[in-house]
C-alpha positions as CSV (number, residue, x, y, z in Angstrom):
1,X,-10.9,-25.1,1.4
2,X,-10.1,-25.9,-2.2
3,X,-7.0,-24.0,-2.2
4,X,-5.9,-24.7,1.3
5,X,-6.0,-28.3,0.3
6,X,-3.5,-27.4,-2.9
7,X,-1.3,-26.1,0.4
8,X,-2.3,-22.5,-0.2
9,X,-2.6,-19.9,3.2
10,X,-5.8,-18.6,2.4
11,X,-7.4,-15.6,4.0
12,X,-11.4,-14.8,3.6
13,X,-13.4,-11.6,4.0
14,X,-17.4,-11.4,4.5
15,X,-17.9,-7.9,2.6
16,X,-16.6,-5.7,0.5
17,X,-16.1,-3.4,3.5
18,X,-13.8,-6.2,5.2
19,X,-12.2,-6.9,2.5
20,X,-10.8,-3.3,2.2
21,X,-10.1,-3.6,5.4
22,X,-7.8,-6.1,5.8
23,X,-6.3,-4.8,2.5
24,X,-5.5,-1.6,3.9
25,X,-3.4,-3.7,6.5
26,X,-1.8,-6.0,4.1
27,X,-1.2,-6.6,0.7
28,X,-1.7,-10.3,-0.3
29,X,-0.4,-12.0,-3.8
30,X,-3.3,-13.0,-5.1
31,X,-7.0,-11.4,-4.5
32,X,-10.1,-13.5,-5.7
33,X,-13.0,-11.8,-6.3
34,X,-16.4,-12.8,-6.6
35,X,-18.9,-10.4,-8.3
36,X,-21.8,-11.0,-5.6
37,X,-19.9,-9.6,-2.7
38,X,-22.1,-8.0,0.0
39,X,-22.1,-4.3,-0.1
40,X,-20.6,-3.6,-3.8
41,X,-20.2,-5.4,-6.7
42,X,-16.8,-7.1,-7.3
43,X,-15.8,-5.1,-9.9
44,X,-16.4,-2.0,-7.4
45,X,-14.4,-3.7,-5.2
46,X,-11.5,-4.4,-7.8
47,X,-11.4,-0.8,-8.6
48,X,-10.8,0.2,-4.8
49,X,-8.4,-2.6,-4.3
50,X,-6.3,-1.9,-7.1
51,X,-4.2,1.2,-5.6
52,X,-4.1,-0.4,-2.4
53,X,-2.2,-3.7,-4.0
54,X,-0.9,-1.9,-7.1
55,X,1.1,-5.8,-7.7
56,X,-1.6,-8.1,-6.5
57,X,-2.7,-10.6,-9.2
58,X,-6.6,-9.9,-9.0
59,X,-9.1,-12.6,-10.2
60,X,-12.6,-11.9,-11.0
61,X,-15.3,-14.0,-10.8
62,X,-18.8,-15.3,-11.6
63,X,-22.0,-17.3,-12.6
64,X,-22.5,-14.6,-15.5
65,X,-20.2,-13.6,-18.1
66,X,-19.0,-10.3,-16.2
67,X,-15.2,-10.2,-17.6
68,X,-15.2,-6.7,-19.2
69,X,-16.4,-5.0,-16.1
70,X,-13.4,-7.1,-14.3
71,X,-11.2,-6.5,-16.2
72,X,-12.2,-2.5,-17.2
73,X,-11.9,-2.2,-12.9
74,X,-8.5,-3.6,-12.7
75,X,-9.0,-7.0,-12.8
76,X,-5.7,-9.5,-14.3
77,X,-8.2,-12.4,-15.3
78,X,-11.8,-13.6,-15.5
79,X,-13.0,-17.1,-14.6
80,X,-16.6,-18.4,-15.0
81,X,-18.0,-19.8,-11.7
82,X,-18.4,-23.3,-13.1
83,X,-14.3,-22.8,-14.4
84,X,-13.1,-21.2,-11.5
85,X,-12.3,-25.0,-9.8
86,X,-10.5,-26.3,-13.4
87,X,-8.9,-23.0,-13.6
88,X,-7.9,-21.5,-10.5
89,X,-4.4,-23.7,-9.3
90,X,-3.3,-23.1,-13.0
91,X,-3.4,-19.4,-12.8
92,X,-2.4,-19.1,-9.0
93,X,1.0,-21.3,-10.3
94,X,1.2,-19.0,-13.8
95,X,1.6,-15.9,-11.6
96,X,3.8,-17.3,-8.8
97,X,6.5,-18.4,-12.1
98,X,6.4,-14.9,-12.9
């Protein structure tokens, strides 16, 4: 809702499964990741999802400092849990001035 409300069109997935799903469909921008994603870790998931959005700006995160598996899956950036509010427009606007 947080990123809606920045005017964002966001789309949400329920499990790792879904989420390679719908990525199999179509490739989005930006791809947040939460580690705790039902069926496989996130940085499982970031290692499937990389080849199917080669160009997708992929952010990780988490309540525990899990950056290195992030980013060793594929991952462009890391955000704590309790950073991911502060953080998260300012990296989505970095990426879209690239």
């Amino acid at each position: 809702m947080f990123l809606e409300f920045e005017g964002f069109v966001v789309n949400s997935c329920e499990s790792g499964a879904a989420a390679l799903d719908l990525i199999s469909k179509k490739c989005f921008d930006i791809l947040l990741i939460g580690y705790s994603v039902p069926e496989m870790n996130g940085d499982e998931l970031t290692r499937r999802l990389r080849p199917l959005c080669p160009d997708a700006f992929i952010l990780g995160f988490s309540a525990e400092s899990k950056d290195q598996e992030f980013l060793s899956a594929g991952a462009n950036a890391f955000v704590r849990k309790d950073r991911l509010v502060h953080e998260l427009v300012q990296l989505i606007k970095n990426r879209m001035q690239i």
